[in-house]
C-alpha positions in Angstrom: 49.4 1.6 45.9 52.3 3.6 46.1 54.1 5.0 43.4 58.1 5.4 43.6 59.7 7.4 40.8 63.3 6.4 40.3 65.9 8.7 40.9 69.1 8.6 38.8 72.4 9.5 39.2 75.1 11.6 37.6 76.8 8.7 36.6 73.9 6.6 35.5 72.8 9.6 33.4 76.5 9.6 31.8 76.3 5.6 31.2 73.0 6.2 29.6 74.6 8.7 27.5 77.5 6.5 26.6 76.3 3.4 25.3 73.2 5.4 23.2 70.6 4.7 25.5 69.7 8.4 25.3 70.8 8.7 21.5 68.0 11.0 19.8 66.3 12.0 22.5 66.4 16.1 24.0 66.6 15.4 27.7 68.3 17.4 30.6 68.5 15.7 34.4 67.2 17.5 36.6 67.0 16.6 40.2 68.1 13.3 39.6 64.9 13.1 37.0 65.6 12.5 33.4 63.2 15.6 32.0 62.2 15.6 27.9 62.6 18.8 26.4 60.4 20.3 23.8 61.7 20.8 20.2 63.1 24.4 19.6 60.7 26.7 17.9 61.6 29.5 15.8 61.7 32.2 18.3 63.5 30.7 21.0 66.3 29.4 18.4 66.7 33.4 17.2 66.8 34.8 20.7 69.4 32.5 22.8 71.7 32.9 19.5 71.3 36.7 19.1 71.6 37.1 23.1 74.7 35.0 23.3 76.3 36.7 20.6 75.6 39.9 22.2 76.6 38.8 25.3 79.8 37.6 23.6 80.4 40.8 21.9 80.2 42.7 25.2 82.2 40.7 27.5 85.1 39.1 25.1 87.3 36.8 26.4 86.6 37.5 30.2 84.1 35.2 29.6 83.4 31.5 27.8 79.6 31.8 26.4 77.9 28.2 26.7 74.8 28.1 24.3 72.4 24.9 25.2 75.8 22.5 26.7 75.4 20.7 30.2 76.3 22.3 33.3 76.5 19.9 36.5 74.8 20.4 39.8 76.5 17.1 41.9 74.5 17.9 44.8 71.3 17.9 43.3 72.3 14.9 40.4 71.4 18.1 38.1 73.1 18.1 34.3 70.9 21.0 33.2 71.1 22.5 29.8 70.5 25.9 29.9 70.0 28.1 27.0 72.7 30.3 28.0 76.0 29.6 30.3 78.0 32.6 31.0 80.8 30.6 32.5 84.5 31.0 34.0 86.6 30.7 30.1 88.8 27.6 32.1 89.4 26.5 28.3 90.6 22.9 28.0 89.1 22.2 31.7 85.9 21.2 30.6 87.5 18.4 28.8 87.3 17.0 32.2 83.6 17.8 33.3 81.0 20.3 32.5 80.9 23.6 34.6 80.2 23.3 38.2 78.1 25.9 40.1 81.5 27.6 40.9 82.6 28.2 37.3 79.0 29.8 36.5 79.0 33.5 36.3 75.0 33.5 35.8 72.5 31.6 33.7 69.9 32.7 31.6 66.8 30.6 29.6 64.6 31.8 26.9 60.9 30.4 28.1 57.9 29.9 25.7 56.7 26.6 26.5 58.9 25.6 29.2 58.3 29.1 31.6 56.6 26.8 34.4 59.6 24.7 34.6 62.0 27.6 34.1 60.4 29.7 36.8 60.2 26.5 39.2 61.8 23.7 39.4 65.1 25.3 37.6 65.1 28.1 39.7 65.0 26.2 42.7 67.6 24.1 41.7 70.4 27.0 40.7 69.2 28.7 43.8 70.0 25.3 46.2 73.7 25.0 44.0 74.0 28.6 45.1 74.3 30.1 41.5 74.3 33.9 41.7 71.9 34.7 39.4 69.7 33.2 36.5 67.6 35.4 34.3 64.8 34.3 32.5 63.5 35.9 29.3 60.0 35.2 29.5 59.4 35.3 25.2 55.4 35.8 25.7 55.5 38.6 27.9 58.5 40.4 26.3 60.5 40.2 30.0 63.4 39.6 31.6 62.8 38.3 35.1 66.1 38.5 37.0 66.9 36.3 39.7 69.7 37.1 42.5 70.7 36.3 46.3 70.4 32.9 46.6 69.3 31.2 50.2 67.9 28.1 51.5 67.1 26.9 47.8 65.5 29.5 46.6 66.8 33.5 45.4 65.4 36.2 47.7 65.8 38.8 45.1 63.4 39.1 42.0 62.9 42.0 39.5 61.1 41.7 36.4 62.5 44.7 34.0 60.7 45.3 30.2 63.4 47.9 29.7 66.0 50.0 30.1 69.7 48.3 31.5 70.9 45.4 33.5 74.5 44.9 34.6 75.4 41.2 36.1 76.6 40.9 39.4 79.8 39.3 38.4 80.1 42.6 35.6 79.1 45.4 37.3 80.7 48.0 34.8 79.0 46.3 31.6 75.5 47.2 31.0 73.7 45.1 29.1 70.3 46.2 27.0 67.1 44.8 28.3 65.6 45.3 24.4 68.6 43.2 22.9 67.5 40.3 25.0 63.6 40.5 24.9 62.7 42.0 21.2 
């Protein structure tokens, strides 16, 4: 016997959401898989609120800051929700639709119990939608693995800092505190 998982769509996934089939439930698609996400522990709540207002207070309104909201991969039927979206500020745009790999300056995810999936599967998929850079702040470890250089579905550049500075590729100039996003 063979076993077939069904893939769904983006637009299945949005008439799931919008007659309440999904109502309740903490679930990202990903790769055209409806994925359950664990509850949101103590830790990882404090960090992805003090890193985004931190990441907020450094880069102002060159920036829109998007803390756990949908961003959609249409190649890959993705609607991620990552812990951190550090996105174009196109302001009433995303009225009209989440924002697309192009609108994504870089992406970062607080991992405790989700660092397999984080590190894989997510990785993989911002690599394939060619998004720049994802960082993930690995809570156990106390590190920031930084992600860059994205080719044939996967980034070809990895570095995994415990201190000192970090500037993103799309903010060169800015230099953001390793410390202020791991302790």
């Amino acid at each position: 016997m063979t076993v077939t998982i069904a893939k769904w769509t983006l637009d299945d996934y949005h008439q799931m959401i919008e007659v309440g089939l999904l109502v309740g439930r903490q679930v990202e698609l990903l790769n055209g898989e409806i994925v359950e996400m664990p509850p949101e522990g103590e830790p990882h709540a404090y960090y992805s609120t003090e890193g985004s207002d931190y990441l907020k207070a450094l880069l102002g309104d060159r920036v829109t800051i998007r803390q756990g909201k949908p961003i959609t991969i249409i190649a890959s039927n993705s609607e991620p929700e990552p812990d951190i979206a550090i996105v174009q500020p196109l302001g009433r745009e995303y009225l009209q639709h989440h924002p697309y790999p192009e609108n994504i300056f870089w992406l970062i995810e607080f991992s405790q119990t989700t660092l397999a999936k984080d590190l894989e599967a997510k990785r993989k998929t911002y690599a394939a939608a060619l998004i720049q850079e994802y960082w993930v702040v690995d809570l156990k470890n106390k590190q920031l693995k930084v992600f860059r250089d994205p080719v044939d579905g996967d980034y070809r550049s990895e570095e995994t800092l415990t201190s000192g500075e970090i500037c993103a590729i799309a903010f060169p100039h800015i230099f953001i505190s390793v410390q202020r996003l791991i302790d």
